[in-house]
BAFI-3210 file (N, C-alpha, C; in Angstrom, 3 decimals, decimal comma, padded with zeros to 6 digits):
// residues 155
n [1|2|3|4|5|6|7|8|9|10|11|12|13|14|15|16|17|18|19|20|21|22|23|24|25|26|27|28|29|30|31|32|33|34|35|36|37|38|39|40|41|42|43|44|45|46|47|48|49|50|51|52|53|54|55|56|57|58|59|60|61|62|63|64|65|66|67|68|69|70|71|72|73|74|75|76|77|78|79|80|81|82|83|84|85|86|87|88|89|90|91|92|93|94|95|96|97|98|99|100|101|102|103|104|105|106|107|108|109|110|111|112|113|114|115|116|117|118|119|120|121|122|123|124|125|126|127|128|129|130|131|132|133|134|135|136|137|138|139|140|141|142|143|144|145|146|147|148|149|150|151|152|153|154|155]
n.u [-009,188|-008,804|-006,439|-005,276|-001,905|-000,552|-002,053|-001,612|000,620|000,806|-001,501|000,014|000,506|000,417|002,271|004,802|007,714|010,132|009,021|009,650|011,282|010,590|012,026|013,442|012,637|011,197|008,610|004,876|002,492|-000,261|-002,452|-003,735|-001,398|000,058|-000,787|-001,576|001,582|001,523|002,777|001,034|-001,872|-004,333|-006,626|-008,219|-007,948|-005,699|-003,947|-003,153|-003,691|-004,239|-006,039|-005,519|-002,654|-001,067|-000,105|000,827|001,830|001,441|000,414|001,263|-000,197|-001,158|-003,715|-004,831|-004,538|-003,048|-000,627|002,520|005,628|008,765|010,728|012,747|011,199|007,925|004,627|001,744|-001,634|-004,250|-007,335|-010,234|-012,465|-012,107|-013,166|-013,179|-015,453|-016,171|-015,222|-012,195|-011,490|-010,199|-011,082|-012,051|-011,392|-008,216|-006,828|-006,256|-005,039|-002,427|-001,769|-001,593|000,926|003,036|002,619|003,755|006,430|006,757|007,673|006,613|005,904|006,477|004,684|004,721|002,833|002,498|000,553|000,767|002,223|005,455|008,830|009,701|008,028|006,777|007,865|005,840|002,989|003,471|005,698|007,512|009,042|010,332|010,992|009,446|009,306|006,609|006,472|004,864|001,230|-000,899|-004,202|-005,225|-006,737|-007,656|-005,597|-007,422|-008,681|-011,417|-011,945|-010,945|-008,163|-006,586|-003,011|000,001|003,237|006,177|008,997]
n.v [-020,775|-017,799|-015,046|-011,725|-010,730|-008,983|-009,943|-012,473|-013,211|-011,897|-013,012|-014,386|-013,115|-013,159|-012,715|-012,662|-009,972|-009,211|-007,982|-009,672|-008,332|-006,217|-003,914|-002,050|001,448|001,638|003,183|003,759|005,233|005,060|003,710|001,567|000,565|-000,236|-002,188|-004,026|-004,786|-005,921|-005,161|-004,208|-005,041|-004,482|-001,955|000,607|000,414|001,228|-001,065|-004,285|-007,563|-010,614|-011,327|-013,237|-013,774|-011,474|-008,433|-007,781|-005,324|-001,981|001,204|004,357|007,266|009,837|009,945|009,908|012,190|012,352|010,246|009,937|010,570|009,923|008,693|006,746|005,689|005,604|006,788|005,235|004,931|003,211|001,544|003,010|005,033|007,701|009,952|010,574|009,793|007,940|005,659|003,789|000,240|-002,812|-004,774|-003,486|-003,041|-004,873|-003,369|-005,808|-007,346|-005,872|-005,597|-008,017|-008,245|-007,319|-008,986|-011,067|-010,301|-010,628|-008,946|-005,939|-004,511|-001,409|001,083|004,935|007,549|010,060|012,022|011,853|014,270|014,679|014,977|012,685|011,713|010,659|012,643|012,219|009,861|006,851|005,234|002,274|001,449|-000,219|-002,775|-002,959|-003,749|-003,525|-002,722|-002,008|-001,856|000,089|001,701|004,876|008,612|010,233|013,162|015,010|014,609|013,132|010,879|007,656|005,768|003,389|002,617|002,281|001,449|001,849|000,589]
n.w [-020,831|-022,154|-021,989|-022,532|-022,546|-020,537|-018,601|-018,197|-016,973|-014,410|-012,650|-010,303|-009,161|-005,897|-003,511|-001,270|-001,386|-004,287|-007,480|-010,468|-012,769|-012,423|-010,993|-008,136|-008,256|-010,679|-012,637|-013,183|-015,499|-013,970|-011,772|-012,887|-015,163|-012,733|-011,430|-013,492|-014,383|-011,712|-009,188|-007,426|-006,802|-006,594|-007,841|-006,713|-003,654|-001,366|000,090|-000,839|000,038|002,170|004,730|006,212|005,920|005,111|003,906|000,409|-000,749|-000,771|-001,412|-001,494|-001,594|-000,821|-000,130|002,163|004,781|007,511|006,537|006,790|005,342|005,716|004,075|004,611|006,471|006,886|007,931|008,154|006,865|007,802|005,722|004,817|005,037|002,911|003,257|006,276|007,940|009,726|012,225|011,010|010,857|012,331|010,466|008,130|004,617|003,500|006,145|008,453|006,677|006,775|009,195|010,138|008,839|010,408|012,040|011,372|009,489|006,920|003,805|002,487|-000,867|-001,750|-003,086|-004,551|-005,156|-007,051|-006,331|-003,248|-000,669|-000,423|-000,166|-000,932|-003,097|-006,594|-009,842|-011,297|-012,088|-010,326|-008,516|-007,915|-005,015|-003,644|-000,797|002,589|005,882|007,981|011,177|012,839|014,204|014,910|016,852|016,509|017,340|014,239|012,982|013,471|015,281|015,775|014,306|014,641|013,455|011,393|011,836|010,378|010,823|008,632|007,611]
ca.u [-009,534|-007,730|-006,402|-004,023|-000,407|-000,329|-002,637|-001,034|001,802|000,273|-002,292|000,213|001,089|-000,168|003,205|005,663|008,792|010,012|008,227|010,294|010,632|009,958|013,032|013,147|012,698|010,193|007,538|003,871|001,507|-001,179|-003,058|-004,022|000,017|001,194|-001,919|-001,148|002,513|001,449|003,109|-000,399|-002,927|-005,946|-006,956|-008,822|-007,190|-004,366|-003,672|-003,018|-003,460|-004,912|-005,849|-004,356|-001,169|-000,372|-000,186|001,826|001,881|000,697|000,163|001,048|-000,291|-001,794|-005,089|-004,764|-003,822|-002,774|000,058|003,614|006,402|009,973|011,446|013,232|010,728|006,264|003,571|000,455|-003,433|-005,277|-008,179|-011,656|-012,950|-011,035|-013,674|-013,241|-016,975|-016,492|-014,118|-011,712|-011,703|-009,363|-012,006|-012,304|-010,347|-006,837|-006,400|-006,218|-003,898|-000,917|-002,141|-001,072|002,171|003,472|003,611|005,381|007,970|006,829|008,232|005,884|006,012|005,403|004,812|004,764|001,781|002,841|-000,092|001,925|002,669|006,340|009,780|009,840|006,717|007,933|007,209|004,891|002,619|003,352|007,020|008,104|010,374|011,161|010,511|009,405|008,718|005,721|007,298|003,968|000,374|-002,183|-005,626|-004,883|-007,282|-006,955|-005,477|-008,975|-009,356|-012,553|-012,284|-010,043|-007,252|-005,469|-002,244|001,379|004,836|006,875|010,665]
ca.v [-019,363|-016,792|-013,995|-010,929|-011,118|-008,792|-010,348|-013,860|-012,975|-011,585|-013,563|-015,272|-011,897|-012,858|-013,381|-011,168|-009,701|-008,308|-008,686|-009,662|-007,508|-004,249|-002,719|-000,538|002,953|001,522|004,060|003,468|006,533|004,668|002,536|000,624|000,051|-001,069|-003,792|-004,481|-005,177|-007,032|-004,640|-003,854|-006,248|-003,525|-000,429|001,422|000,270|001,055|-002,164|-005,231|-008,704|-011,473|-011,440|-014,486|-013,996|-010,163|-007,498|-007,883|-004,313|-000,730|002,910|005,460|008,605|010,968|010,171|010,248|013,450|011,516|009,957|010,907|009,881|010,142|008,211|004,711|005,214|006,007|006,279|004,826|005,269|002,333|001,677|003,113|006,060|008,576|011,611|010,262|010,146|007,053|004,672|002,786|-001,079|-003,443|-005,245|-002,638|-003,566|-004,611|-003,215|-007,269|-008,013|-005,098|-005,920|-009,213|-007,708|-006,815|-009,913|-011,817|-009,639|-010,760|-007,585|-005,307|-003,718|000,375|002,086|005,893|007,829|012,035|012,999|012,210|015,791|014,205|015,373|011,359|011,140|010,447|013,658|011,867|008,816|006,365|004,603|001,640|002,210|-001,107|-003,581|-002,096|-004,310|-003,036|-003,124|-001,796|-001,557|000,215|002,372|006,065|009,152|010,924|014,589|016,147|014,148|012,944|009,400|006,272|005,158|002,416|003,004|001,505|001,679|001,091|000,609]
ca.w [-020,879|-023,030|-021,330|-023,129|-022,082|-019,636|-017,089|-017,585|-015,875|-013,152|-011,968|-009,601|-008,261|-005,051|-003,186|-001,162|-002,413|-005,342|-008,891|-011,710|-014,306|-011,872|-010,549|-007,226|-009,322|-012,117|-012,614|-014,610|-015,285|-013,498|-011,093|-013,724|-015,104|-011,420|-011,268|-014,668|-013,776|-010,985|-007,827|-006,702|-007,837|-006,700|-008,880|-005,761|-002,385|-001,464|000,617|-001,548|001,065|002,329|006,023|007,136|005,490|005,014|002,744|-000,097|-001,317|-000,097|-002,278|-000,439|-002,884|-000,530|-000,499|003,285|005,270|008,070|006,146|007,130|004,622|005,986|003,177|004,728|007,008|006,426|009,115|006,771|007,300|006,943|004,741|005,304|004,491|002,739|004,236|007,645|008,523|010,828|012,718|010,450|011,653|011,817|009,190|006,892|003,573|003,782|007,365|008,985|006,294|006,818|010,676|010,098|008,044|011,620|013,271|010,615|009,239|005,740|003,311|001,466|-001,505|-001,090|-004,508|-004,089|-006,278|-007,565|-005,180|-002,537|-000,197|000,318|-001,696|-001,329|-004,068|-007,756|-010,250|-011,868|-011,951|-009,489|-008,497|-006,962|-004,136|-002,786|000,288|003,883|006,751|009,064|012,166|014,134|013,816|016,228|016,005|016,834|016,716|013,489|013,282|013,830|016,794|015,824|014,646|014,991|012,382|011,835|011,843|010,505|010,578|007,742|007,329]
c.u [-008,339|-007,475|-005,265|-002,801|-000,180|-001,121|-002,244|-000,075|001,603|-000,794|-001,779|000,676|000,580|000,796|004,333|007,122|008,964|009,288|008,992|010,219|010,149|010,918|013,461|013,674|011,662|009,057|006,645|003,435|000,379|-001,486|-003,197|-002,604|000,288|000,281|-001,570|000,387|002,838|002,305|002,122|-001,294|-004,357|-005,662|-007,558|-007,990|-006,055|-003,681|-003,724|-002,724|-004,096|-004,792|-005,509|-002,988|-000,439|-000,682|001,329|002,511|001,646|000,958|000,272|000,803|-001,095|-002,944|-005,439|-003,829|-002,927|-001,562|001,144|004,775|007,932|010,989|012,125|011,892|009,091|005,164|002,425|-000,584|-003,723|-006,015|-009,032|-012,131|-012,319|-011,834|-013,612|-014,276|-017,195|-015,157|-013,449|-011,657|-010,997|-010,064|-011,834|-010,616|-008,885|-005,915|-005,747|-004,859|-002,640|-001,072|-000,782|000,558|003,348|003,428|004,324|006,221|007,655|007,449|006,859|006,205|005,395|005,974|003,732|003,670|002,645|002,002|000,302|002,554|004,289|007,454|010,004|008,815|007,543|006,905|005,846|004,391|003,124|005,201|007,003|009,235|010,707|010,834|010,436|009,119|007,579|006,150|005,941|002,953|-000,440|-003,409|-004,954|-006,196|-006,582|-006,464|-006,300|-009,209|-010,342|-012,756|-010,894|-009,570|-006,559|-004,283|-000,616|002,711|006,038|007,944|011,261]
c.v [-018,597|-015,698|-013,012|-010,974|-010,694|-009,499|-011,971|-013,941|-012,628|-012,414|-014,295|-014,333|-012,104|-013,390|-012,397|-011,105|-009,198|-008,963|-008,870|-008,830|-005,945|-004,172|-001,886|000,869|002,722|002,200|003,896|005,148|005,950|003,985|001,145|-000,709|-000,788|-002,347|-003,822|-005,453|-006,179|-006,707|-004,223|-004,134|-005,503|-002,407|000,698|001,054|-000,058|-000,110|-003,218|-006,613|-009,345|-011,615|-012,271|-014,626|-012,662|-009,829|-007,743|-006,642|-003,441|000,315|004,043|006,604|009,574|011,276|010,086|011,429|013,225|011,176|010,640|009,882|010,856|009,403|007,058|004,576|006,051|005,623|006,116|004,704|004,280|002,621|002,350|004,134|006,969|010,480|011,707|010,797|008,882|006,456|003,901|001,624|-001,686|-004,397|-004,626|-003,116|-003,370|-003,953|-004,584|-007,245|-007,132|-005,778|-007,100|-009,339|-007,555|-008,057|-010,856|-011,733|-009,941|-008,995|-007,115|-004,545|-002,124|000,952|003,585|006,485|009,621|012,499|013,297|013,627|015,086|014,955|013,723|010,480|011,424|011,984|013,737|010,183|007,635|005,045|003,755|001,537|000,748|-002,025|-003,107|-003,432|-003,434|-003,679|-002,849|-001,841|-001,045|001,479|003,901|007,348|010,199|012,490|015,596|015,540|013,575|011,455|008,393|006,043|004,020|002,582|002,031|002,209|001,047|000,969|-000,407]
c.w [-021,419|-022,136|-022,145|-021,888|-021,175|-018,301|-016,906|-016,929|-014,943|-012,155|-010,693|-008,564|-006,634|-003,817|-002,383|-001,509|-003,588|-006,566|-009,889|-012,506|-013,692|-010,889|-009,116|-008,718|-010,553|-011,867|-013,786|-014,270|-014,621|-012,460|-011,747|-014,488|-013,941|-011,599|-012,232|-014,716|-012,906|-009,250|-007,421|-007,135|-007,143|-007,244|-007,444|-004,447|-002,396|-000,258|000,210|-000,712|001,200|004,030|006,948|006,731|005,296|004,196|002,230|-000,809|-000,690|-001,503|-001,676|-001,277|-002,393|000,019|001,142|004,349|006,538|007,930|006,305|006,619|005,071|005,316|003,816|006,003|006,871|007,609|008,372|007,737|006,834|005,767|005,331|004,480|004,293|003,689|005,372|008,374|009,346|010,848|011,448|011,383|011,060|010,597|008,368|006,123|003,460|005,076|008,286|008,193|006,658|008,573|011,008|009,515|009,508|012,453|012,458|009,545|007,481|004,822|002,474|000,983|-001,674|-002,645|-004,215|-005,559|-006,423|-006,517|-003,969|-001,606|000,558|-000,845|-001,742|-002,724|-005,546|-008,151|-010,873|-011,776|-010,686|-009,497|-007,251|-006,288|-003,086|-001,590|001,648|004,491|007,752|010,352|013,329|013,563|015,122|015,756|017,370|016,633|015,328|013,718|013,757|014,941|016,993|015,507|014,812|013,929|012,714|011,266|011,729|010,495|009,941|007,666|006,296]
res [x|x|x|x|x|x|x|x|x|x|x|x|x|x|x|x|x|x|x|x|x|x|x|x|x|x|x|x|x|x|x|x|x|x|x|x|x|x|x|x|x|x|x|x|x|x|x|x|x|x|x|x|x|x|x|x|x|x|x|x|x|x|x|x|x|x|x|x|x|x|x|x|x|x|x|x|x|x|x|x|x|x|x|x|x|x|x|x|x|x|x|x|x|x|x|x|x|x|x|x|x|x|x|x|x|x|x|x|x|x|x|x|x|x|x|x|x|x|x|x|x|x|x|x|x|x|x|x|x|x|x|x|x|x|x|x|x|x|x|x|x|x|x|x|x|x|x|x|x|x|x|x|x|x|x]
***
Protein backbone atom coordinates (compact mmCIF):
# COMPACT_ATOMS: atom_id res chain seq x y z
CA UNK A 1 0.00 0.00 0.00
CA UNK A 2 1.15 3.47 -1.08
CA UNK A 3 0.73 6.05 1.29
CA UNK A 4 2.08 10.08 0.79
CA UNK A 5 5.03 10.88 3.00
CA UNK A 6 3.50 12.44 5.57
CA UNK A 7 1.40 9.63 6.96
CA UNK A 8 4.34 7.10 6.65
CA UNK A 9 5.99 8.45 9.32
CA UNK A 10 3.35 8.55 11.49
CA UNK A 11 1.57 5.60 11.48
CA UNK A 12 3.79 4.32 14.35
CA UNK A 13 2.84 7.37 16.29
CA UNK A 14 1.24 5.30 18.73
CA UNK A 15 3.89 5.52 21.58
CA UNK A 16 4.60 7.88 24.57
CA UNK A 17 7.10 10.57 24.66
CA UNK A 18 8.42 12.96 22.52
CA UNK A 19 7.98 12.86 18.55
CA UNK A 20 10.96 13.35 16.53
CA UNK A 21 11.11 16.04 14.48
CA UNK A 22 8.55 18.20 16.89
CA UNK A 23 10.27 20.31 19.36
CA UNK A 24 8.58 21.54 22.75
CA UNK A 25 7.38 25.07 21.05
CA UNK A 26 6.53 23.59 17.41
CA UNK A 27 3.33 25.11 16.33
CA UNK A 28 0.91 23.81 13.13
CA UNK A 29 -2.20 25.96 12.04
CA UNK A 30 -4.30 22.93 12.56
CA UNK A 31 -5.75 19.77 13.90
CA UNK A 32 -5.11 18.34 10.89
CA UNK A 33 -0.97 19.52 10.94
CA UNK A 34 -0.51 18.01 14.65
CA UNK A 35 -2.19 14.44 13.39
CA UNK A 36 -0.30 14.89 10.42
CA UNK A 37 2.93 15.29 12.43
CA UNK A 38 1.97 12.57 14.45
CA UNK A 39 1.60 14.55 18.24
CA UNK A 40 -2.09 13.81 18.16
CA UNK A 41 -3.04 11.05 15.95
CA UNK A 42 -7.08 12.23 16.28
CA UNK A 43 -8.59 15.22 14.27
CA UNK A 44 -11.82 15.53 16.74
CA UNK A 45 -10.86 14.23 20.31
CA UNK A 46 -8.96 15.68 22.24
CA UNK A 47 -7.64 12.48 24.04
CA UNK A 48 -5.25 10.43 21.90
CA UNK A 49 -4.98 6.50 23.77
CA UNK A 50 -5.49 3.18 24.12
CA UNK A 51 -7.34 2.01 27.24
CA UNK A 52 -5.13 -0.52 28.44
CA UNK A 53 -2.08 1.40 28.07
CA UNK A 54 -2.78 5.27 28.35
CA UNK A 55 -3.05 8.30 26.61
CA UNK A 56 -0.36 9.31 24.61
CA UNK A 57 -1.40 12.87 23.91
CA UNK A 58 -4.20 15.44 25.06
CA UNK A 59 -5.51 19.09 23.26
CA UNK A 60 -6.26 21.27 25.58
CA UNK A 61 -8.01 24.26 23.21
CA UNK A 62 -10.92 25.34 25.15
CA UNK A 63 -13.49 23.49 23.95
CA UNK A 64 -14.28 22.77 27.59
CA UNK A 65 -15.28 25.52 30.14
CA UNK A 66 -14.36 23.45 32.88
CA UNK A 67 -10.73 23.45 31.89
CA UNK A 68 -8.27 25.28 34.15
CA UNK A 69 -4.73 25.90 32.66
CA UNK A 70 -2.09 27.02 35.19
CA UNK A 71 0.75 26.43 32.86
CA UNK A 72 3.27 23.48 34.52
CA UNK A 73 0.26 22.54 35.83
CA UNK A 74 -3.81 21.89 33.84
CA UNK A 75 -7.01 20.58 35.44
CA UNK A 76 -8.51 18.77 32.01
CA UNK A 77 -12.24 17.72 31.21
CA UNK A 78 -12.58 14.51 29.90
CA UNK A 79 -14.25 13.46 26.77
CA UNK A 80 -18.02 13.46 26.26
CA UNK A 81 -20.10 15.89 25.39
CA UNK A 82 -18.95 19.25 24.72
CA UNK A 83 -22.88 20.76 25.55
CA UNK A 84 -22.90 18.86 28.72
CA UNK A 85 -26.36 17.28 28.23
CA UNK A 86 -25.34 14.08 30.18
CA UNK A 87 -22.84 12.26 32.49
CA UNK A 88 -19.36 11.91 30.99
CA UNK A 89 -18.14 8.10 31.66
CA UNK A 90 -15.20 6.71 32.35
CA UNK A 91 -16.07 4.80 28.78
CA UNK A 92 -16.74 7.62 26.84
CA UNK A 93 -13.74 8.24 24.32
CA UNK A 94 -10.31 8.43 25.61
CA UNK A 95 -11.47 8.99 29.26
CA UNK A 96 -10.14 4.97 30.36
CA UNK A 97 -7.07 5.72 28.57
CA UNK A 98 -5.77 9.26 30.43
CA UNK A 99 -7.58 7.17 33.50
CA UNK A 100 -5.17 4.68 32.95
CA UNK A 101 -2.37 7.64 32.33
CA UNK A 102 -2.57 8.04 36.22
CA UNK A 103 -1.67 4.87 37.44
CA UNK A 104 1.37 4.37 35.36
CA UNK A 105 3.15 7.56 35.23
CA UNK A 106 3.56 6.99 31.44
CA UNK A 107 4.19 10.94 30.04
CA UNK A 108 1.74 12.66 27.77
CA UNK A 109 2.03 14.86 25.24
CA UNK A 110 -0.24 18.28 25.89
CA UNK A 111 -0.50 20.45 22.70
CA UNK A 112 -2.18 23.80 23.52
CA UNK A 113 -4.95 25.08 20.67
CA UNK A 114 -5.35 29.57 20.33
CA UNK A 115 -8.95 28.88 21.65
CA UNK A 116 -7.60 28.21 24.72
CA UNK A 117 -9.02 31.16 27.57
CA UNK A 118 -5.32 30.84 29.13
CA UNK A 119 -2.22 33.55 28.58
CA UNK A 120 -0.67 29.83 28.48
CA UNK A 121 -2.56 29.23 24.82
CA UNK A 122 -0.21 29.89 21.73
CA UNK A 123 -1.43 33.17 19.53
CA UNK A 124 -2.30 31.14 17.01
CA UNK A 125 -3.05 27.62 15.80
CA UNK A 126 -2.11 25.04 18.06
CA UNK A 127 1.53 24.45 20.04
CA UNK A 128 3.23 21.75 21.50
CA UNK A 129 4.21 22.36 24.99
CA UNK A 130 5.85 19.29 26.13
CA UNK A 131 5.42 16.08 28.48
CA UNK A 132 2.87 16.19 31.62
CA UNK A 133 2.36 13.26 33.79
CA UNK A 134 -1.41 12.85 35.06
CA UNK A 135 -0.84 12.56 38.48
CA UNK A 136 -4.83 12.17 39.31
CA UNK A 137 -7.98 11.24 37.80
CA UNK A 138 -11.59 11.41 39.37
CA UNK A 139 -15.40 12.26 38.22
CA UNK A 140 -16.45 15.67 39.68
CA UNK A 141 -19.74 17.70 39.10
CA UNK A 142 -19.27 20.19 36.41
CA UNK A 143 -19.38 24.08 37.16
CA UNK A 144 -23.22 24.18 36.64
CA UNK A 145 -23.57 21.52 39.03
CA UNK A 146 -25.62 19.58 36.88
CA UNK A 147 -23.65 16.72 35.47
CA UNK A 148 -20.54 14.56 36.20
CA UNK A 149 -16.93 15.11 34.61
CA UNK A 150 -14.13 13.35 34.40
CA UNK A 151 -11.54 14.98 35.59
CA UNK A 152 -7.41 15.16 35.42
CA UNK A 153 -4.47 16.48 36.71
CA UNK A 154 -1.68 17.31 34.70
CA UNK A 155 1.95 18.26 35.57
Amino acid sequence: VFLPQPFTHCLCRQHFGEIPGAPVGTTWKSRAECFEAGVHRQLEPGIHGINTKGAFSIVVSGQYKDDKDYGDTIIYTGSGTREQVRDQQWTDFGNEALRKSSETGNPVRVIRGHELDSEFAPWEGFRYDGLYICKRAWTEKNRDGYYDICRYTME
